[in-house]
N, C-alpha and C positions, 0 to 999 in steps of 0.2 A: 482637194479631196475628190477621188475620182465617183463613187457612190457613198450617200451618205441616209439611212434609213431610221436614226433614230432621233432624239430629241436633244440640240444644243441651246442652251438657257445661257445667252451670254451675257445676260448682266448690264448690257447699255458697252461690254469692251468694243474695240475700231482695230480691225485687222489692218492698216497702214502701209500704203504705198510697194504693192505686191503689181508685178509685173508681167504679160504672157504675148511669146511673139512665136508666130511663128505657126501656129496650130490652128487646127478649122472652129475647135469648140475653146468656149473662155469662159472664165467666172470662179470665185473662190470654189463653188461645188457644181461637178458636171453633172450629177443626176442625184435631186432628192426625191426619195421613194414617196411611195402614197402612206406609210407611217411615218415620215420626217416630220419635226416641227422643229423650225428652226426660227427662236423669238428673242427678242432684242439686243439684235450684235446690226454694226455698220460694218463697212468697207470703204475705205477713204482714200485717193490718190491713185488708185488704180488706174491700168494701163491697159491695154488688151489688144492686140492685133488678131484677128479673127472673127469671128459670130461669138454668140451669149451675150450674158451679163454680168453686169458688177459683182453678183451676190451669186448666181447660180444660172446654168446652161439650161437645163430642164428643169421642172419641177411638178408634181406628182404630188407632195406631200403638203403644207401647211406653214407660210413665213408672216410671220407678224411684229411688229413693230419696230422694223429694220430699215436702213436706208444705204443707199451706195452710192458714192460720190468719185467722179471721174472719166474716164474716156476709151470710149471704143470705137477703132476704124475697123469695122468687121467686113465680113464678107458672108453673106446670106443671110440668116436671121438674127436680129442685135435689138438687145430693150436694156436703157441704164441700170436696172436694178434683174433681172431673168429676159432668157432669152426667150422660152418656149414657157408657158403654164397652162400645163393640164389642174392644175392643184388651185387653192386657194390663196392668196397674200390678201390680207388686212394690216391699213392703220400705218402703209410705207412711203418712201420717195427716194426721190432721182433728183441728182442734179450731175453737172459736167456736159460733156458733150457725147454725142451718138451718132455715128454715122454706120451706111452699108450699101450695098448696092442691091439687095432685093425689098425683106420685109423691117422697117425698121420703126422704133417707139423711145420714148421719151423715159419711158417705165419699162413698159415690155414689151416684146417684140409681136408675137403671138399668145392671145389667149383664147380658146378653145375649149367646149365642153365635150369634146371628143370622148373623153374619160371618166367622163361621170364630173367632173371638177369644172377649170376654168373660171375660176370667180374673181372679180377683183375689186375690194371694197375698202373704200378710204383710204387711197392711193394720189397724188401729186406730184408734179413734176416740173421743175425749172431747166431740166436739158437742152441745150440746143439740138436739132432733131436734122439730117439732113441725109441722103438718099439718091444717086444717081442712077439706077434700074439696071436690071438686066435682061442682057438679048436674049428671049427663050426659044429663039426661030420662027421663020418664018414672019420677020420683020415687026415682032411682036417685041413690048418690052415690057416687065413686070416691076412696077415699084410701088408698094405699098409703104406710108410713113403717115404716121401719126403722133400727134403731142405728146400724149400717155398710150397708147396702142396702137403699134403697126397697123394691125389686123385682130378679128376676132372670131378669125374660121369659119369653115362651112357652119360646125356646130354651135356658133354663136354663145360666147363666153358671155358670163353676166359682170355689167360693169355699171358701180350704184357706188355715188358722194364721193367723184375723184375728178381733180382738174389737171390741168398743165395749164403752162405759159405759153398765151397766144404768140406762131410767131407766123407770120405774113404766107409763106410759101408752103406752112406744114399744115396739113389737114385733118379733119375729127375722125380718119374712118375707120377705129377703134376704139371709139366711144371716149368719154366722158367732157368735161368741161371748158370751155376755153377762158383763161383767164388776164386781165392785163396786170404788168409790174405789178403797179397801185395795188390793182385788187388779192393779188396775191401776197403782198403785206395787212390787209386787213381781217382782226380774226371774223367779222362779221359772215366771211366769202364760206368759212367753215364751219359753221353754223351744224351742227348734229354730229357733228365729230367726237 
């Protein structure tokens, strides 16, 4: 779904082993508006060679209580569940694997209040998260990777009661929690959820 601006109530359905090679942008929706609200539907088995995410490329609009599960080798920006959020997600997760070569997240890749939005609240993630940079001249390399957030922009996205899974070489510097296995099986860790 190339733009998607209004409200899909999926009921808890798993869109299933959907596949994308070949393109810069990935994710079941390339662009949801700042009137989308897209509330509990997953994505499961996904595939994706390019940038994005599991669930949607950009977002603008409002996802909650959705999860995507699966694997993206992208190239520039990649988060397991959205690539880019201007918008809000509550209440989601990621699991699979995530890699890219500039900004990359365990959840999202970029969140940003550029737009008035950028929020990301009661969010988690078990993705493996991994990143080898890119040359941007002049002997410079840019790799941003985090557990749950790449990055969270100049305009600093708000990110409040969200973890990931500690893993050795990926770093916090999109905020939120580092968790181990253990702790991330106990409901204790979620405590205000």
């Amino acid at each position: 779904i190339v733009v998607f601006d209004g409200t899909l109530e999926g009921s808890g359905h798993v869109v299933a082993d959907y596949h994308m090679k070949g393109g810069l942008i990935g994710g079941l929706f390339t662009l949801l508006g700042r009137n989308a609200r897209v509330i509990r539907i997953g994505v499961d088995g996904f595939h994706i060679e390019g940038s994005g995410g599991g669930l949607a490329d950009t977002n603008f609009g409002g996802i909650q209580q959705c999860f995507a599960k699966g694997i993206i080798a992208g190239n520039g920006t990649s988060g397991g569940l959205v690539g880019l959020n201007y918008g809000e997600i509550r209440d989601c997760y990621s699991q699979g694997d995530v890699s890219g070569d500039m900004t990359v997240g365990g959840a999202v890749g970029i969140t940003s209040n550029g737009y008035g939005g950028g929020r990301c609240l009661n969010l988690y993630s078990t993705a493996s998260v991994t990143g080898e940079g890119k040359d941007v001249g002049g002997g410079r390399v840019y790799k941003r990777i985090g557990g749950l957030i790449g990055d969270c922009g100049v305009d600093k996205g708000l990110v409040e009661g969200s973890f990931y899974l500690f893993q050795p070489d990926v770093g916090e510097v999109g905020g939120g929690e580092p968790l181990t296995d253990d702790e991330m099986k106990q409901p204790a860790s979620f405590i205000g959820w």
